[in-house]
MIVO-572082 format. One record per residue (C-alpha): x, y, z; residue number from 1. Coordinates in steps of 0.02 Angstrom, whole numbers, plus 50000, padded with zeros to 5 digits. Layout:
N
PT       u       v       w   resi
PT       X       Y       Z    NUM
...
This chain:
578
PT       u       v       w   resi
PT   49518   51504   49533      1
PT   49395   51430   49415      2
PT   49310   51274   49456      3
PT   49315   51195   49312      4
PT   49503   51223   49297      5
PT   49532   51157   49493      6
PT   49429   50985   49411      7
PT   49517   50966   49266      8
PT   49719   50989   49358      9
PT   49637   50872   49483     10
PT   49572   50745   49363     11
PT   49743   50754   49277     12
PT   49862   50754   49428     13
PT   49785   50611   49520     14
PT   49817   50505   49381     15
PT   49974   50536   49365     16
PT   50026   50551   49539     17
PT   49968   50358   49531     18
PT   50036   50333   49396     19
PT   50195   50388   49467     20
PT   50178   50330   49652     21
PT   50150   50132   49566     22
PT   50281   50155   49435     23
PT   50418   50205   49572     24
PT   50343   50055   49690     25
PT   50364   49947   49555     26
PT   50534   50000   49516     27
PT   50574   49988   49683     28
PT   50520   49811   49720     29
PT   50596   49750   49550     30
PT   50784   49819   49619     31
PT   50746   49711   49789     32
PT   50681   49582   49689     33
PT   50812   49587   49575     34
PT   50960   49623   49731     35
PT   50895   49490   49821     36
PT   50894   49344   49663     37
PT   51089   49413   49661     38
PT   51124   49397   49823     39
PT   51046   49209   49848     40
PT   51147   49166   49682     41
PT   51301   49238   49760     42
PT   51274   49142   49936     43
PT   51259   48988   49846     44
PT   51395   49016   49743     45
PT   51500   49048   49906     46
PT   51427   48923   49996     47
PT   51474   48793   49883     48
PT   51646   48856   49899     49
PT   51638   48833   50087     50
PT   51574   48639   50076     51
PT   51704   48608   49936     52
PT   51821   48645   50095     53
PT   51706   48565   50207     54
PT   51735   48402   50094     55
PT   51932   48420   50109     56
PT   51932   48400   50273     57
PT   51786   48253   50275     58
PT   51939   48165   50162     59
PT   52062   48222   50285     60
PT   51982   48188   50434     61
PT   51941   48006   50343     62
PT   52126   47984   50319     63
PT   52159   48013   50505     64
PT   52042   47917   50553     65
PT   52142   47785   50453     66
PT   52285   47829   50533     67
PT   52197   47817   50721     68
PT   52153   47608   50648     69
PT   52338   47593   50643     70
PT   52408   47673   50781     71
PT   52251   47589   50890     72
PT   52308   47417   50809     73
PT   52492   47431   50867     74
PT   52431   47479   51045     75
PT   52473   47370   51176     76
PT   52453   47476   51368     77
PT   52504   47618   51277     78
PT   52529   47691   51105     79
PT   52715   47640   51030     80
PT   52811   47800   51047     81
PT   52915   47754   50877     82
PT   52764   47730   50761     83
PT   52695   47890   50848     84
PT   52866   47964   50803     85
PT   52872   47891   50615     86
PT   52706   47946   50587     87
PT   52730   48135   50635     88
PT   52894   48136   50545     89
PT   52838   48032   50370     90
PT   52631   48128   50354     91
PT   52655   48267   50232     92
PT   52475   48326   50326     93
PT   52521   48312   50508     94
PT   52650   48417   50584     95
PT   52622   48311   50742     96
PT   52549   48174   50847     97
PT   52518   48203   51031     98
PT   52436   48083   51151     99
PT   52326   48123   51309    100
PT   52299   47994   51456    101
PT   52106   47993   51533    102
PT   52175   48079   51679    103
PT   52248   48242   51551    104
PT   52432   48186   51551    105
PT   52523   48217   51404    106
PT   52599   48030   51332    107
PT   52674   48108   51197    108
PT   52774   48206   51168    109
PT   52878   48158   51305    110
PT   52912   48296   51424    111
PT   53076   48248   51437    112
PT   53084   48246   51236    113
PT   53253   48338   51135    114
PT   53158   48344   50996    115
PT   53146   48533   50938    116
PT   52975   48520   50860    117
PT   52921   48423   50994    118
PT   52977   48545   51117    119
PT   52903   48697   51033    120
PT   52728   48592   51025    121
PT   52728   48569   51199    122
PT   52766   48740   51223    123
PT   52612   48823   51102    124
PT   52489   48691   51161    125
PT   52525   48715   51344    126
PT   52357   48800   51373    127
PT   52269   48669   51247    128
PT   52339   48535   51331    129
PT   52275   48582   51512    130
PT   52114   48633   51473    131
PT   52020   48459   51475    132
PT   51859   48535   51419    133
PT   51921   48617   51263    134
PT   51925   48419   51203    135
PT   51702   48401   51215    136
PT   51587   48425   51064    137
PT   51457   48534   51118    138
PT   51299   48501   51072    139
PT   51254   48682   51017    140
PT   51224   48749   50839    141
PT   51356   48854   50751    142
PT   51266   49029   50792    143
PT   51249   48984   50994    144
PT   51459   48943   51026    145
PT   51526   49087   51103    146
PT   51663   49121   50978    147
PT   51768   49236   51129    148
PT   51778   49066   51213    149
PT   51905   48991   51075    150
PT   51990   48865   51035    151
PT   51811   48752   51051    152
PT   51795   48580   50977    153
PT   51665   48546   50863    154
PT   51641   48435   50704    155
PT   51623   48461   50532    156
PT   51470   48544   50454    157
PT   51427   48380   50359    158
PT   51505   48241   50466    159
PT   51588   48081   50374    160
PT   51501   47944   50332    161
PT   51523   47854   50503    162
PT   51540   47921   50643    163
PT   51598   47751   50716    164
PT   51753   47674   50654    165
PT   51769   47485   50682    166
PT   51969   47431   50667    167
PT   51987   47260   50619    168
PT   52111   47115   50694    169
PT   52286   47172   50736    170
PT   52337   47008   50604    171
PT   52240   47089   50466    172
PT   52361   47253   50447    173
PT   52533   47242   50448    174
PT   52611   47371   50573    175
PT   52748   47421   50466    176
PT   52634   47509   50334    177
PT   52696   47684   50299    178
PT   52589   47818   50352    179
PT   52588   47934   50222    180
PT   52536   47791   50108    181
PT   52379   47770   50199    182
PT   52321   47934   50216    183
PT   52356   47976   50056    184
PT   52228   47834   49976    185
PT   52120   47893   50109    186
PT   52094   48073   50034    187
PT   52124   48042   49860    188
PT   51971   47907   49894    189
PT   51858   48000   50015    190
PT   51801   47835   50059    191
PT   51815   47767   50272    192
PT   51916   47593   50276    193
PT   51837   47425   50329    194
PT   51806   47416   50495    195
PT   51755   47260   50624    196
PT   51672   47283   50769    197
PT   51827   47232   50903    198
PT   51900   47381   50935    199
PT   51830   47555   50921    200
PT   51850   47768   50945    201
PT   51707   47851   51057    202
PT   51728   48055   51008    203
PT   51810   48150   50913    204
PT   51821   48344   50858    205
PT   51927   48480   50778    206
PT   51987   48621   50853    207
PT   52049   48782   50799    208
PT   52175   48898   50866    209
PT   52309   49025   50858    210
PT   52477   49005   50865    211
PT   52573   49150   50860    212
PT   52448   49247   50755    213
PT   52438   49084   50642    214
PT   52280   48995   50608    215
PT   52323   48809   50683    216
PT   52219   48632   50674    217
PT   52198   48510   50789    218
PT   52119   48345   50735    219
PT   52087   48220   50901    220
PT   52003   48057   50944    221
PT   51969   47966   51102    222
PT   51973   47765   51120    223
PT   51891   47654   51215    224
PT   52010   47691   51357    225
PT   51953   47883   51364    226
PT   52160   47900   51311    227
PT   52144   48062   51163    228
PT   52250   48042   50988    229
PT   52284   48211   50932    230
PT   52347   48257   50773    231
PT   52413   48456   50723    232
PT   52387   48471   50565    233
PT   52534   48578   50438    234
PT   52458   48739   50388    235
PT   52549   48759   50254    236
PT   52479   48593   50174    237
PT   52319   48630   50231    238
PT   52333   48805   50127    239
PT   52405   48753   49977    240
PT   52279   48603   49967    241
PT   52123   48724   50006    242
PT   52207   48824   49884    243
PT   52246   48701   49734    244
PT   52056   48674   49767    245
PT   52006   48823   49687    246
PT   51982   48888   49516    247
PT   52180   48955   49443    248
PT   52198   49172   49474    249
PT   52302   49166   49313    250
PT   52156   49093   49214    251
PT   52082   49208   49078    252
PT   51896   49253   49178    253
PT   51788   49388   49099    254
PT   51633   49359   49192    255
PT   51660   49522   49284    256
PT   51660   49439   49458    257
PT   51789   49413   49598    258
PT   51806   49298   49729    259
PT   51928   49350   49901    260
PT   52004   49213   50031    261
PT   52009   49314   50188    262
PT   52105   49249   50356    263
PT   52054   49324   50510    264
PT   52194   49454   50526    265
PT   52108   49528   50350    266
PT   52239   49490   50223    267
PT   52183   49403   50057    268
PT   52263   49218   50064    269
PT   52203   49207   49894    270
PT   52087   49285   49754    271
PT   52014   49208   49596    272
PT   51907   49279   49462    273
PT   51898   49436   49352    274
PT   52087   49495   49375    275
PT   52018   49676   49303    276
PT   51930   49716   49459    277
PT   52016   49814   49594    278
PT   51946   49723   49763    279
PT   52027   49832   49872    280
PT   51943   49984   49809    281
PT   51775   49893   49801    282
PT   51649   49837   49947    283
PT   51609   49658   49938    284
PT   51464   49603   49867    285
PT   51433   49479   49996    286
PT   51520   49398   50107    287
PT   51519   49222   50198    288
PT   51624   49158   50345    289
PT   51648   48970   50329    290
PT   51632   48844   50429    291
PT   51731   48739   50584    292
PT   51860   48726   50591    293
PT   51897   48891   50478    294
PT   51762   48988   50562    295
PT   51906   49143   50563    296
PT   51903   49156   50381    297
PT   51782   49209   50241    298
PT   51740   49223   50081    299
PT   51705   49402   49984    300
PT   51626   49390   49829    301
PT   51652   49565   49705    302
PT   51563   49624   49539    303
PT   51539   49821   49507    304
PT   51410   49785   49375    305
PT   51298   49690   49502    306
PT   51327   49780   49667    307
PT   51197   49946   49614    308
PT   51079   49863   49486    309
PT   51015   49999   49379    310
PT   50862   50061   49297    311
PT   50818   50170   49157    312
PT   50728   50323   49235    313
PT   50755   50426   49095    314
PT   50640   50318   48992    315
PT   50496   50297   49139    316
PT   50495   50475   49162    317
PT   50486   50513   48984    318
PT   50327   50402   48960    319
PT   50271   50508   49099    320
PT   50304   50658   49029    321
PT   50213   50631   48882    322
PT   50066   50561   48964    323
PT   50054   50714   49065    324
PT   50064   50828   48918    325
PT   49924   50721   48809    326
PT   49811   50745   48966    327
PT   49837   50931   48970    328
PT   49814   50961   48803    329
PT   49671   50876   48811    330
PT   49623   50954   48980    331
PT   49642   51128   48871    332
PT   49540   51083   48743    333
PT   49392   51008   48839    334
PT   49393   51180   48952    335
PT   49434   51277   48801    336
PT   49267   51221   48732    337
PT   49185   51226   48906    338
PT   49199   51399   48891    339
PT   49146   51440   48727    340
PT   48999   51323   48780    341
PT   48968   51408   48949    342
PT   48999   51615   48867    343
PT   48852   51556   48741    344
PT   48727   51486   48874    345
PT   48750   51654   48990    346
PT   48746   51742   48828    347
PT   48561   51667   48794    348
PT   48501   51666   48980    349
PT   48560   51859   48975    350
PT   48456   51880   48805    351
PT   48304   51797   48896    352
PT   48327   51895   49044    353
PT   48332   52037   48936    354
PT   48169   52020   48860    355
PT   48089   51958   48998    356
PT   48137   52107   49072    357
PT   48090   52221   48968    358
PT   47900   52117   48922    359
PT   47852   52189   49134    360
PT   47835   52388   49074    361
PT   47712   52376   48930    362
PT   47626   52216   49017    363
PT   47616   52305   49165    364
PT   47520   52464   49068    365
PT   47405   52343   48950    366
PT   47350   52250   49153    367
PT   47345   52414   49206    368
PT   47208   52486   49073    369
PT   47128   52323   49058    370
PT   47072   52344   49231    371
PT   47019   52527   49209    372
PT   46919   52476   49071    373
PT   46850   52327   49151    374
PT   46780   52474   49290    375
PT   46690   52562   49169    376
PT   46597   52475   49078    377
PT   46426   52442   49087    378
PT   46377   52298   49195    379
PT   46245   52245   49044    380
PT   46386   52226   48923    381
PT   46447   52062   48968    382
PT   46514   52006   48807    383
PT   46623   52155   48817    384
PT   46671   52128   49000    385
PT   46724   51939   48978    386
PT   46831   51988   48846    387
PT   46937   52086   48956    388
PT   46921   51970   49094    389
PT   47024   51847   48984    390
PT   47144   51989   48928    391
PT   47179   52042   49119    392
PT   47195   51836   49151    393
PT   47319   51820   49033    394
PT   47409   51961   49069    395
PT   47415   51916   49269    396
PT   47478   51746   49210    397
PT   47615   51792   49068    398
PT   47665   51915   49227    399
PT   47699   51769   49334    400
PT   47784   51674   49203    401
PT   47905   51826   49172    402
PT   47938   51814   49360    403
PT   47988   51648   49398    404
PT   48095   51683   49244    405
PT   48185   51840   49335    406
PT   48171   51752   49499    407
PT   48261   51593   49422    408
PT   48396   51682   49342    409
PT   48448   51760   49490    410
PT   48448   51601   49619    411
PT   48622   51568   49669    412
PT   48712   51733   49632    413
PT   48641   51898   49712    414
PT   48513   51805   49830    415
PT   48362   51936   49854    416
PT   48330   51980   50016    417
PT   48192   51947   50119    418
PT   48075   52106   50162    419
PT   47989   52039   50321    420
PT   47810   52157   50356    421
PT   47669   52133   50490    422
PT   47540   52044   50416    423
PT   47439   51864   50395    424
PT   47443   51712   50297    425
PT   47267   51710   50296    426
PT   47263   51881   50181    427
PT   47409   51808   50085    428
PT   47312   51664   50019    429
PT   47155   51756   50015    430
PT   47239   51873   49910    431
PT   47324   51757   49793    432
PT   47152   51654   49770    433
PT   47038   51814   49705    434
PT   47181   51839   49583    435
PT   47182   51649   49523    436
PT   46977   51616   49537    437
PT   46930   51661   49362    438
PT   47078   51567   49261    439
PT   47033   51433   49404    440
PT   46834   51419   49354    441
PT   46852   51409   49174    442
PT   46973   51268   49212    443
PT   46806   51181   49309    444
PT   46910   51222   49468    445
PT   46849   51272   49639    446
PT   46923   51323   49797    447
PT   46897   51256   49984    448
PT   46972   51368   50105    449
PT   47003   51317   50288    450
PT   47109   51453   50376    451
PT   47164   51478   50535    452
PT   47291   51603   50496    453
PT   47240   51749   50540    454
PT   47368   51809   50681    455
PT   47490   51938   50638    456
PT   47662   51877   50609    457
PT   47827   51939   50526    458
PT   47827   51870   50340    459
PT   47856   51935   50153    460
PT   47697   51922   50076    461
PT   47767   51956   49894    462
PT   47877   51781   49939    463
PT   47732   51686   49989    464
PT   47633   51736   49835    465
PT   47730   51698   49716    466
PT   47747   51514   49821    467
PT   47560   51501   49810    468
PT   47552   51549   49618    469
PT   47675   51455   49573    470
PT   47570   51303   49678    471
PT   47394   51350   49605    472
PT   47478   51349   49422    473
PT   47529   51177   49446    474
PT   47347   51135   49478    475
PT   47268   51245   49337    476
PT   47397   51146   49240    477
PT   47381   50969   49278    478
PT   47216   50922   49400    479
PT   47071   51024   49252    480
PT   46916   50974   49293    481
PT   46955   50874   49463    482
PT   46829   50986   49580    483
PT   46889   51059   49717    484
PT   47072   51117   49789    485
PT   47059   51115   49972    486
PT   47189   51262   50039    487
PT   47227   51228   50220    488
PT   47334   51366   50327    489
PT   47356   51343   50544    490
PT   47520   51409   50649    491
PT   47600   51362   50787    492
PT   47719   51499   50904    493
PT   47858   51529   50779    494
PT   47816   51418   50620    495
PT   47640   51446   50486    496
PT   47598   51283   50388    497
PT   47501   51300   50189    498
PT   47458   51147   50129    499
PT   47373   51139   49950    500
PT   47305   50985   49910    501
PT   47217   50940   49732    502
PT   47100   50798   49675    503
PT   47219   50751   49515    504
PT   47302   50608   49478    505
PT   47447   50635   49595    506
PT   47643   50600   49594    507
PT   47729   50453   49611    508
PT   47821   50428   49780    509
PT   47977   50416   49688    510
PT   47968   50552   49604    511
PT   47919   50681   49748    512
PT   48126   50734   49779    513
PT   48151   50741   49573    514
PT   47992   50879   49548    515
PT   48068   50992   49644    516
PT   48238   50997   49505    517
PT   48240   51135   49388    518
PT   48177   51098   49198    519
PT   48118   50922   49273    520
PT   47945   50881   49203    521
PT   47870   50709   49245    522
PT   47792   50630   49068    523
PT   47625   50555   49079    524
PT   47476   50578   48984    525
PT   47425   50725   49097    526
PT   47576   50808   49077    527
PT   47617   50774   48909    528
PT   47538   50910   48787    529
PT   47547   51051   48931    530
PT   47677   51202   48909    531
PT   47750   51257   49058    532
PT   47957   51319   49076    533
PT   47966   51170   49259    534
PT   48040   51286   49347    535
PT   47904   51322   49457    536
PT   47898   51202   49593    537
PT   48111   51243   49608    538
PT   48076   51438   49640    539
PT   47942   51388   49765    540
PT   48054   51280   49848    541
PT   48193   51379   49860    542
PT   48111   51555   49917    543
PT   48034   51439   50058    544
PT   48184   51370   50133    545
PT   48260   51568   50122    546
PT   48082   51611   50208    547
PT   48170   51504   50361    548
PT   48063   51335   50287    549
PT   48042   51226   50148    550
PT   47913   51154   50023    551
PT   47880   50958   50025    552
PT   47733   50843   49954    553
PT   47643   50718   50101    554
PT   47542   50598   50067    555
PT   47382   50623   50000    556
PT   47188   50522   49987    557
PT   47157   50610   49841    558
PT   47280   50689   49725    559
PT   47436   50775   49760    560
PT   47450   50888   49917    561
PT   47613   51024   49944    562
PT   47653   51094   50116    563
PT   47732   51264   50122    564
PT   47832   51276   50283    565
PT   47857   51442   50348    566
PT   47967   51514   50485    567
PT   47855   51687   50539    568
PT   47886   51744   50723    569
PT   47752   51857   50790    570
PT   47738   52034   50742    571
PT   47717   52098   50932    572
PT   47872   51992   51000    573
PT   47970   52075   50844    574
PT   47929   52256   50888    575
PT   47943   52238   51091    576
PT   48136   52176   51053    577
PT   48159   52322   50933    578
């Protein structure tokens, strides 16, 4: 395939590959962007559900601490079993009081008891009841309890104001003061009662636990005595207070949202929120278990619109679309005229080969009889033989222009090949000097020759010529009337060395790699005013580096100096392998 057309689907697809690659990393981090903003809303919005609970039982837990001042107050050696009694029968929040000597003996309820409730607490709290340690707050966070190890105690996430409660005098609160009353102000208040410093609990926790497949509370306290006050909270109170809590399911709610109670045997205790959306065809959102002591529940939060957000990739790849089909259009157009651009520069180069061409034949016959003439005339008619001197000079020299023309034209597609005879450098450039010595003397040019050469190697001596004419043009051309060029020539076993070195101005360091590029002509006020094609030096270079070397400039103490670096292996090795 073309080049040009490989450059121009590159220089078009890469872009747009990027394009693409950044627009779908974009999109991509906008959706987690965007997901995770929704989520963090949602876990705040469930987490402030959870400490709304949280703060129900801080008031709870406040009123029963309330309730421990009085029962503490009317304690004498031990807890009076009819306040104990009035209290678990009059609380609409406790379902009932148990006590716990230091030594893990139940106080109350009486073993003995005929009390049916009594006797079916005993009975589900058996286990509780023995296990001393189930009654210590470990010192652990949430995440390292090992939930298979329930019921645990533990407080609440955000513990009550004090964590000591001071009761004051036994004269300052009348015994007889109903229960219910008390805890009542208690959690409508939120606020601990006034406490003294006589008489005080040590611990306290909550546990929870399952009673026949029913989530159960246990609030408990120790005194000063290490005796425990334990109070069983009703569920049923406890659920339809949580529940009052909340936002009303028969509200009118269009915000597209959901919110799911979930107990720990998976049934919804109670859901709030859009009551369009089917939950039980949905997955949640998110979802939050809550905290001690309802660590078995959670919260499910449900919106269809937010669960996948969207994004319009009709309209991204649409822009990209039409981006791609501006660049190839104008990827068409720019190769389009490429072409029309490239057809009429091989159309001209083939014109000038052409000619150039077809100028060798009848310059090759007017050389030809110039230099029959030149052999016949009279040695005493000089006038007459200078004049053809210049003719055969100028034809020699418009024969070496039309060469490096032909030569140039075909560099880079059919590469000639090299036609390697026995013979020397030293009759190469001997050759090439005779031909150059008149054009070179009316210039005010002579020649210094220093050859040691003269071995016969393996070379192409129609190569090296045109090398060497292509050299001694450059110094007809630009180093007129500088004296002498000095032509040096020496070998070593497999490589021949030509160096041609002038007396001229010389070249610029810099410019010693940028000669050697075709059409490049340095402009100075030796160059400027002198016709030449600057393709020269180019052809010289490359037929020596296909001659197995390579043309360079060196440094020079007078002008400009060019080595021609040949590889020529010897004639004699070459024949004895054949």
């Amino acid at each position: 395939m073309n080049k040009t057309i490989l450059l121009l689907i590159s220089l078009i697809l890469i872009p747009v590959v990027i394009l693409g690659w950044l627009a779908a990393r974009l999109e991509t981090n906008q959706q987690a962007l965007l997901s995770h903003q929704i989520e963090g809303l949602v876990e705040i919005k469930l987490e402030e559900i959870d400490q709304q609970f949280q703060n129900h039982f801080q008031s709870l837990e406040q009123a029963l601490n309330a309730e421990s001042q009085l029962l503490l107050q009317s304690k004498d050696a031990q807890y009076p079993e009819t306040t104990l009694k009035t209290l678990s029968q009059s609380s609409p929040y406790i379902e009932q009081v148990f006590v716990i000597s230091a030594e893990g003996t139940t106080l109350f309820p009486s073993e003995s008891s005929k009390n049916p409730s009594e006797i079916a607490f005993l009975q589900s709290t058996k286990r509780l009841r023995s296990s001393p340690d189930i009654f210590q707050i470990q010192n652990k966070a949430p995440e390292q309890i090992n939930l298979a190890a329930s019921p645990y105690s533990a407080q609440l996430k955000a513990a009550p104001e004090s964590k000591r409660i001071e009761l004051a005098a036994p004269s300052q609160l009348a015994s007889n003061v109903a229960a219910d009353s008390v805890a009542e102000i208690a959690i409508a208040s939120a606020e601990p009662l006034a406490s003294t410093p006589s008489i005080s609990f040590i611990d306290s926790g909550w546990i929870a636990w399952f009673n026949n497949s029913q989530l159960q509370h246990i609030y408990w306290r120790k005194d000063s005595d290490g005796a425990l006050l334990g109070f069983s909270i009703n569920s049923a109170r406890l659920l339809s207070d949580l529940i009052n809590s909340l936002p009303s399911s028969n509200e009118q709610d269009n915000s597209n949202q959901a919110i799911a109670l979930i107990n720990s045997r998976g049934e919804v205790h109670y859901e709030w929120g859009d009551s369009t959306i089917e939950t039980q065809q949905l997955n949640p959102l998110d979802s939050l278990p809550l905290s001690h002591p309802l660590g078995s529940w959670k919260l499910e939060y449900y919106s269809p619109n937010l669960a996948k957000p969207t994004s319009n990739w009709v309209e991204k790849l649409s822009i990209l679309s039409l981006t791609l089909s501006g660049l190839l259009i104008l990827a068409w157009l720019i190769y389009r005229e490429h072409t029309r651009t490239t057809r009429l520069a091989e159309q001209r180069v083939n014109f000038v080969n052409q000619v150039s061409h077809e100028l060798k034949t009848p310059l090759t016959n007017v050389r030809m009889y110039a230099e029959m003439l030149e052999r016949k005339l009279d040695d005493k008619d000089s006038k007459a033989q200078r004049y053809l001197s210049v003719i055969n000079s100028e034809s020699q020299r418009l024969s070496r222009l039309i060469e490096n023309v032909l030569t140039f034209s075909k560099l880079g597609k059919e590469p000639k090949p090299l036609h390697l005879q026995p013979g020397t450098l030293k009759e190469c450039v001997e050759h090439t000097v005779d031909v150059f010595m008149p054009s070179l003397t009316q210039h005010g040019l002579s020649v210094e020759l220093d050859l040691q050469c003269d071995k016969q190697v393996m070379l192409d001596q129609n190569c090296i010529e045109q090398i060497l004419n292509n050299l001694l043009s450059n110094c007809e051309k630009y180093a007129p009337q500088t004296g002498a060029i000095q032509i040096r020539c020496y070998s070593d076993s497999q490589q021949s060395y030509i160096e041609v070195e002038d007396a001229g101005e010389g070249i610029s360091e810099s410019l010693w790699e940028s000669v050697f590029s075709p059409f490049y002509r340095i402009s100075n006020k030796l160059s400027d005013g002198v016709s030449g094609t600057g393709i020269g030096l180019s052809i010289a270079r490359e037929m020596a580096r296909k001659h197995g070397g390579d043309l360079v400039i060196i440094p020079s103490k007078l002008g400009t100096c060019f080595r021609l670096e040949l590889h020529t292996p010897d004639s004699h090795h070459r024949e004895s392998k054949q």
